[in-house]
C-alpha positions in Angstrom: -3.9 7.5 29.1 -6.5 10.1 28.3 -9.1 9.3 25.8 -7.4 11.1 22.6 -4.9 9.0 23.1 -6.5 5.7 23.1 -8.1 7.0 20.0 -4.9 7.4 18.3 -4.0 4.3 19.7 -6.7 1.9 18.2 -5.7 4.1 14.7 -2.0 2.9 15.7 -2.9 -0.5 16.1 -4.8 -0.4 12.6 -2.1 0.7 10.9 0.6 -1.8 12.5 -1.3 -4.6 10.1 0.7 -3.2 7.4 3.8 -3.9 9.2 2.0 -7.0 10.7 1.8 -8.2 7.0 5.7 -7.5 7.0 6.2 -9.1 9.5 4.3 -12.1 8.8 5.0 -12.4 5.0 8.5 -12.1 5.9 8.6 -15.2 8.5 6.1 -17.2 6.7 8.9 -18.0 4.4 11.2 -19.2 7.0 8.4 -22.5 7.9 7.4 -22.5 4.1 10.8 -23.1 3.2 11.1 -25.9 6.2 8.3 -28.3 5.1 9.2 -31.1 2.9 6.3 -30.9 1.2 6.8 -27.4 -0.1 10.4 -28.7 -1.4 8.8 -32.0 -3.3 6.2 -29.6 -4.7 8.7 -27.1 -6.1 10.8 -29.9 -7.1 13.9 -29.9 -5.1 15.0 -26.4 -5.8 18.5 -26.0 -5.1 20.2 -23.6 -2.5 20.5 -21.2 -4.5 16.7 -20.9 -5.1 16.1 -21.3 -1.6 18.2 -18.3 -0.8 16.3 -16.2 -3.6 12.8 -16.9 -1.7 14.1 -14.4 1.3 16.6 -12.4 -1.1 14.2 -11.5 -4.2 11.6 -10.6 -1.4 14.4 -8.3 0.4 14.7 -6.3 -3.5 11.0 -6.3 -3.8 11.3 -4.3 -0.4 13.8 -2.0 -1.6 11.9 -1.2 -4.9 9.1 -0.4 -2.9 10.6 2.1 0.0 12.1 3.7 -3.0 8.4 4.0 -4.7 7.5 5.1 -1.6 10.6 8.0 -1.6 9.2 8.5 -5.5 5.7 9.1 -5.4 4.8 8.9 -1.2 4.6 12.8 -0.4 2.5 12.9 -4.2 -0.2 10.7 -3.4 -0.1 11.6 0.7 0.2 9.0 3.3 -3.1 7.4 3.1 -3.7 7.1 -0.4 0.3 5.7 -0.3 -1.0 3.2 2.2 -4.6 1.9 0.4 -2.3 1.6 -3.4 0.5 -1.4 -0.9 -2.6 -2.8 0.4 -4.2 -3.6 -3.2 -0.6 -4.7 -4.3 0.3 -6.7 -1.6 -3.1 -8.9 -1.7 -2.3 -9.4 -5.5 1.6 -10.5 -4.2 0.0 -12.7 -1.6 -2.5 -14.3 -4.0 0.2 -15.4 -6.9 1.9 -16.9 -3.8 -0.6 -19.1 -2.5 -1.9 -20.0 -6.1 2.3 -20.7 -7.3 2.6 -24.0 -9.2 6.1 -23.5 -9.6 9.4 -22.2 -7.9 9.3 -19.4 -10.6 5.6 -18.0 -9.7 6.6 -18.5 -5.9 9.4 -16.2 -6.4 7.5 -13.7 -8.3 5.0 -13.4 -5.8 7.5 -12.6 -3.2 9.1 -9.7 -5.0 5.2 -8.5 -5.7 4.3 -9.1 -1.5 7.8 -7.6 -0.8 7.5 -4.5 -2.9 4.2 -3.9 -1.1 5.4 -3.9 2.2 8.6 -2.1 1.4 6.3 0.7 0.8 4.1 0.1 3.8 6.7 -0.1 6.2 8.6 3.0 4.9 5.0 4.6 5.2 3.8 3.7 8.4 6.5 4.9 10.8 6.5 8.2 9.7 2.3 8.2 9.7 2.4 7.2 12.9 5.0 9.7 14.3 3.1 12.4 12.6 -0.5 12.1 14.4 1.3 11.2 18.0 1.3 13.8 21.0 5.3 14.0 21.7 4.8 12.6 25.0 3.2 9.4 24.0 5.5 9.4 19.9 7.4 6.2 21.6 4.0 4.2 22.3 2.3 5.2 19.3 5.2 5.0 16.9 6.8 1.7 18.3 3.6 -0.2 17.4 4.8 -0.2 13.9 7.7 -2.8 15.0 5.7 -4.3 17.6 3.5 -4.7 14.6 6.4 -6.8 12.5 7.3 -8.7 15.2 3.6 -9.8 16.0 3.5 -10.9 12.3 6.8 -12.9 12.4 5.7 -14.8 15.7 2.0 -15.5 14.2 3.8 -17.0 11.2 6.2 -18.9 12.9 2.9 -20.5 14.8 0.8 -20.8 12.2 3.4 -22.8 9.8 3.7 -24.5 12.9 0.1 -25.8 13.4 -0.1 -26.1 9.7 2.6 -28.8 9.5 0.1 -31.2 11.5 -2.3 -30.5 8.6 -2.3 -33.7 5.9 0.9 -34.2 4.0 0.9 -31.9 0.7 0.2 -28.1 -0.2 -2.1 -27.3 1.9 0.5 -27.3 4.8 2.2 -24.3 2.9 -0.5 -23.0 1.1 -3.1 -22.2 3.7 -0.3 -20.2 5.8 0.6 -18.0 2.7 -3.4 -18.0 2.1 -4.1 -16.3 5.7 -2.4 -13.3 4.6 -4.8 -12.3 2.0 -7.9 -11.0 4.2 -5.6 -8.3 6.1 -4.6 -5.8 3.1 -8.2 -5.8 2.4 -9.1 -4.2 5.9 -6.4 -2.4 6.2 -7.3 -0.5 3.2 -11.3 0.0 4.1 -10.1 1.2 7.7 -8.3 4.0 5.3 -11.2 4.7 3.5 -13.4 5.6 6.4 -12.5 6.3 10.0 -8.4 6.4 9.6 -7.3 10.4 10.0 -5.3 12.2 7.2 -1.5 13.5 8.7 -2.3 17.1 10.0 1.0 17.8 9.5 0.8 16.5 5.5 -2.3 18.6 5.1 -0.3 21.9 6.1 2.2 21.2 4.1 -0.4 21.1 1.0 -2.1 24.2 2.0 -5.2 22.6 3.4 -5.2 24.6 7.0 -9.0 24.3 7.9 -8.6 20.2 7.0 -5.2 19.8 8.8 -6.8 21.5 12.5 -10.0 19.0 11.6 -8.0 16.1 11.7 -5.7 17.7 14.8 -9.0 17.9 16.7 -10.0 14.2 15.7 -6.2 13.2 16.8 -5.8 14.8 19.8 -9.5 14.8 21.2 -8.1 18.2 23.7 -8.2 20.9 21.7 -9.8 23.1 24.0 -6.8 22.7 26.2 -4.4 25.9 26.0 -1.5 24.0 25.3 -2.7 22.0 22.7 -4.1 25.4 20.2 -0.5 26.4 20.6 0.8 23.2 19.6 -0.9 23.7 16.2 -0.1 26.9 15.4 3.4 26.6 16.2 3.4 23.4 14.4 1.8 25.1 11.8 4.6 27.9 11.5 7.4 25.4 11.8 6.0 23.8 8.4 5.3 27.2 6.6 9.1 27.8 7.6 10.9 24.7 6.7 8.7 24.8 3.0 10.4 28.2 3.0 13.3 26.5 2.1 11.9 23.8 -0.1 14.9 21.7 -1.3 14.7 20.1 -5.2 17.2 18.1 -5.1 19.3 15.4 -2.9 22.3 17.6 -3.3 20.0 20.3 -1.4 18.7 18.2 1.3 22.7 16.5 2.1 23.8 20.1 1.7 21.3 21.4 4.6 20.4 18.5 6.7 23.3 16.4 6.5 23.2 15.3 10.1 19.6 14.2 10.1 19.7 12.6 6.8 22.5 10.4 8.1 20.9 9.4 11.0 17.6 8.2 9.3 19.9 6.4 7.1 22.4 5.2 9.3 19.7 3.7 12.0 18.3 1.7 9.2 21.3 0.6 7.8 22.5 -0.7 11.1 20.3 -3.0 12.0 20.8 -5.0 8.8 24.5 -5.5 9.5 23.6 -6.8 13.4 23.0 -10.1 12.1 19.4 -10.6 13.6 17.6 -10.3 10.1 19.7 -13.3 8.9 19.7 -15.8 12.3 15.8 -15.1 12.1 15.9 -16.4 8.0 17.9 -19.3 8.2 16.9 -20.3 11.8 15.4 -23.5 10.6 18.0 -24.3 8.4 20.5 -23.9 11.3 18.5 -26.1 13.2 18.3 -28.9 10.9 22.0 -28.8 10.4 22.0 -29.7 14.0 19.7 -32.7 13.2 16.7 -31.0 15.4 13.3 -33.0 13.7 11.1 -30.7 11.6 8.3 -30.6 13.8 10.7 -28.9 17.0 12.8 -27.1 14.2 8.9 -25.3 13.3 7.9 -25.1 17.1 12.0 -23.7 17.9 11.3 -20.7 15.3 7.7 -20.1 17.3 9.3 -19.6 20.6 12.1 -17.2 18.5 9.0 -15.3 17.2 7.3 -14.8 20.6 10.2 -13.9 22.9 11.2 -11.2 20.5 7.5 -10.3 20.1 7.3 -10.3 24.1 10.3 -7.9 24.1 9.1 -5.3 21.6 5.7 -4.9 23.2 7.6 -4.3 26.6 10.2 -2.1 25.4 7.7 -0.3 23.4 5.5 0.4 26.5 8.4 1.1 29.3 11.2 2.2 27.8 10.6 4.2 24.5 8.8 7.1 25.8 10.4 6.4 29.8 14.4 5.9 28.7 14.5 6.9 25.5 15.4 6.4 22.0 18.8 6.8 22.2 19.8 4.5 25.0 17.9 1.7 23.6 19.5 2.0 20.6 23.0 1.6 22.8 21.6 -0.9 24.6 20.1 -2.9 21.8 23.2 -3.2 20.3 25.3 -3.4 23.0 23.3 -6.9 24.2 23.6 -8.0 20.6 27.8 -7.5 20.3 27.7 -9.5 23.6 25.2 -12.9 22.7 26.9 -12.8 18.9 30.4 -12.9 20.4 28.6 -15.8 23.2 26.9 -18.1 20.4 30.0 -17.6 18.3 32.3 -19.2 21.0 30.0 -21.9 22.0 29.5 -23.0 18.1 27.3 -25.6 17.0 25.9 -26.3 20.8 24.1 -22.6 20.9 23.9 -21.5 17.4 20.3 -20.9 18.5 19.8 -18.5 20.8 16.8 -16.2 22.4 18.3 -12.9 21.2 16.2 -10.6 23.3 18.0 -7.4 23.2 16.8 -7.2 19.1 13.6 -5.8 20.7 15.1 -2.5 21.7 16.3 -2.0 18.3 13.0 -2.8 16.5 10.8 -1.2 18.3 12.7 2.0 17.9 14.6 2.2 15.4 11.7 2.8 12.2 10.2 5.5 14.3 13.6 7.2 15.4 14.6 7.1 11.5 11.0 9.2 10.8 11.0 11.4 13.5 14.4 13.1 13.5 13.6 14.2 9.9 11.4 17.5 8.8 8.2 17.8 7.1 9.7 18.5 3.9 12.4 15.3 3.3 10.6 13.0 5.4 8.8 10.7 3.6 11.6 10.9 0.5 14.9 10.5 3.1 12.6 7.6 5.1 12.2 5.9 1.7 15.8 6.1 1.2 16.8 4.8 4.8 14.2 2.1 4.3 15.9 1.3 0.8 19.4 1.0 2.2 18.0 -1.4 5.0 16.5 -4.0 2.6 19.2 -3.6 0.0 21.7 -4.5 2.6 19.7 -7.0 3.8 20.3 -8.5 0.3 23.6 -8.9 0.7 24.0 -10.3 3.9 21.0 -12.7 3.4 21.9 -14.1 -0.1 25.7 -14.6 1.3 24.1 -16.5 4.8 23.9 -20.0 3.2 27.5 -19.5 1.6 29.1 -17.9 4.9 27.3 -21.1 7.0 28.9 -23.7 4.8 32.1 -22.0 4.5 33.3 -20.0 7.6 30.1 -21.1 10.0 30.2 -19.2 13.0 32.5 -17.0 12.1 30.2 -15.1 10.3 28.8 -14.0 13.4 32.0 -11.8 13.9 31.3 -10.1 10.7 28.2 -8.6 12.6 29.9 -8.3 16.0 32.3 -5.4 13.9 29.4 -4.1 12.1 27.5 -3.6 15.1 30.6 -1.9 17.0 31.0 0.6 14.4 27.2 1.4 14.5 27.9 2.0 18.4 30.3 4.3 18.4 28.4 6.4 15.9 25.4 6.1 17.9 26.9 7.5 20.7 28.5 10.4 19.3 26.2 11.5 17.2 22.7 10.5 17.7 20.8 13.2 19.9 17.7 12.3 21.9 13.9 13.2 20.6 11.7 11.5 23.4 8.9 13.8 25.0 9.4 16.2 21.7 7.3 17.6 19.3 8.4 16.7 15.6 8.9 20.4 15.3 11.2 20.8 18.1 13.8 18.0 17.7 15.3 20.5 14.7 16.7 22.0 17.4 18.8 18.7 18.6 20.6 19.0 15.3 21.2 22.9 15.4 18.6 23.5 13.0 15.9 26.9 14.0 12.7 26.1 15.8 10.0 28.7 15.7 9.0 30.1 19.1 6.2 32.4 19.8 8.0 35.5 20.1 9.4 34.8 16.3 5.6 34.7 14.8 3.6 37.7 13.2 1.6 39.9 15.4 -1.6 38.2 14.1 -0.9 34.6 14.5 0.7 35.6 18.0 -2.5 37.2 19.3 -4.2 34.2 17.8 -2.6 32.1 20.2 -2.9 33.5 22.9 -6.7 34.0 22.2 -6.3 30.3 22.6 -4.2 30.4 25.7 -6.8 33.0 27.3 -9.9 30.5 26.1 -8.1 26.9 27.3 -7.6 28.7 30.7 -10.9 29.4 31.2 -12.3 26.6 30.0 -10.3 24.8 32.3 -11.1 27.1 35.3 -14.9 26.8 34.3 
């Protein structure tokens, strides 16, 4: 990789602790919920409280991505980002400080509002400041990013549960969480670049090719002047047509809008979201001791953790996003349909294939959307993701209890469905500019010949100076 993009890179892997935090807040509840001292301390709550730990933290999710759909284009990405990070340290501090079920649970919907928003946020940041050719990398370290965070929790509840008897074996795990929004939100104070694309879409043209040059670190090169003033025109051409309404956006980009939805609403209805939840329950219920039923979830967290960093780094950008998605769910019909048949004896199982699907499915939901629905349509598809997740999570203890692995069959039909829509009508976007993936879904994509006479000899002033630069 050239140096520009090991910059944008290391500004990648800053902004993955938002969905690290995710990530981690989100399994820190499946061990938290697994110690017996966290039960005696909250005195016994029954299942139904134990379902609302996951389940008010899901809504909290979906308030936020629709914050985020409300107010996220307003403030601009960055200043989006550094309002979750103060809210999600002030969600993660009432739930290491709880004293009661009650201010447990409100902390979760605070932590879980927070990173509804981040999570929403940082896929589409992260598409926006990527060279097309390296979108897959950069933008799949958002769900490398969550899975990172759910296998560190899973360890760290783990090593925790050989800490004395009491609250500190639940409160120090919640606890760890609290330094991380704090970074995250001086990296977006100082060194952490604005979206380029964002800052055309305000007007501010001199900032925007700033923060390009930052970004991309080639600038001189030929190819990459053009890149920004086609870029450029594809904004100015799309705000053209600036839509007010949902009716507006449906009525023009129906296609696209259904894909960002439909990717996010699929992989709530695999299943995965709800074996990784009620994991440790599942392995009590086959009389697996806590300590093992803590370490099982920890080797859960890193084999998916191993699969989204490798999928991410061969496969995104190499295969591309739309045979992964096939793939992903393809392997998942298969080992639902498997642990289904063998019952009890492997309920548990190592469901790799879930990697495909995470660590591509949040950045092909942002990218296949313009400039001027993206952050509002992203916070909708996020928004139907977590409020799905609702549904299937808060019915999981009910469905164990009653229909047991049968319920896997519910996700084996969801996951079908998803399938065949996948394959008929999601296009690919690998190797493409944001700009140029309109044209997968029939929509116009400016080409040099379509610009004015003054922003065509503009570029190819560039063109003429990258050449000789790069002859000299």
């Amino acid at each position: 990789m050239g140096g520009h993009i090991w910059y944008t890179f290391g500004v990648a892997l800053f902004a993955a602790i938002g969905t690290f935090l995710f990530g981690f807040d989100t399994g820190i509840a499946t061990t938290t919920i697994a110690h017996q001292s966290w039960k005696e301390y909250m005195g016994h709550p029954s299942q139904g409280l134990t379902g609302a730990v996951p389940s008010v933290y899901i809504a909290g999710e979906a308030i936020g991505a629709l914050t985020q759909m409300a107010i996220g284009d307003r403030l601009g990405r960055i200043r989006f980002m550094q309002l979750m990070c103060a809210v999600v340290t002030i969600g993660c501090t009432i739930q290491t400080a709880s004293v009661n079920i009650g201010m447990f649970l409100a902390g979760r919907v605070v932590a879980g509002f927070a990173v509804g928003g981040m999570v929403a946020t940082v896929p589409v940041y992260l598409s926006e400041i990527s060279a097309p050719q390296h979108r897959g990398l950069i933008g799949g370290i958002s769900g490398v990013g969550i899975a990172f965070g759910t296998m560190a929790s899973n360890w760290v509840g783990y090593a925790c549960a050989w800490a004395p008897y009491g609250a500190l074996q639940w409160r120090l795990p919640l606890g760890i969480q609290l330094p991380w929004g704090v970074i995250m939100f001086i990296g977006l104070a100082t060194f952490m670049p604005n979206s380029p694309r964002q800052l055309i879409r305000q007007g501010k043209i001199e900032e925007a090719k700033r923060e390009f040059i930052k970004i991309r670190r080639d600038l001189l090169s030929h190819v990459v002047h053009e890149e920004f003033t086609l870029m450029k025109a594809q904004i100015e051409y799309e705000m053209q047509r600036e839509l007010t309404s949902y009716r507006e956006i449906f009525k023009l980009y129906r296609h696209r809008v259904l894909v960002s939805v439909a990717v996010q609403t699929m992989t709530a209805l695999t299943g995965v979201n709800v074996i990784q939840y009620y994991q440790t329950t599942l392995y009590d219920s086959l009389g697996v001791s806590a300590m093992n039923i803590l370490a099982l979830s920890g080797v859960y967290g890193t084999i998916a953790f191993i699969v989204n960093t490798l999928t991410t780094m061969y496969l995104t950008d190499q295969w591309g996003r739309r045979k992964m998605i096939l793939a992903g769910m393809g392997g998942i019909i298969i080992i639902e349909i498997y642990t289904a048949v063998m019952q009890r004896e492997f309920q548990y199982n190592n469901n790799r294939v879930d990697g495909m699907l995470n660590s591509t499915t949040w950045l092909y939901g942002a990218e296949v959307l313009p400039i001027n629905m993206r952050s509002k349509v992203m916070g909708l598809a996020a928004a139907s993701h977590f409020i799905v997740n609702v549904a299937v999570t808060e019915a999981g203890p009910t469905a164990f209890a009653h229909i047991q692995e049968n319920y896997y069959y519910v996700f084996v039909g969801c996951t079908l469905f998803f399938f065949t829509i996948a394959y008929f009508y999601f296009p690919e976007t690998k190797k493409k500019t944001l700009e140029e993936i309109a044209a997968s879904f029939g929509d116009r994509v400016v080409e040099i010949e379509d610009l004015d006479a003054a922003t065509e000899d503009a570029v190819m002033e560039a063109k003429a100076q990258g050449e000789h630069i790069e002859e000299s």
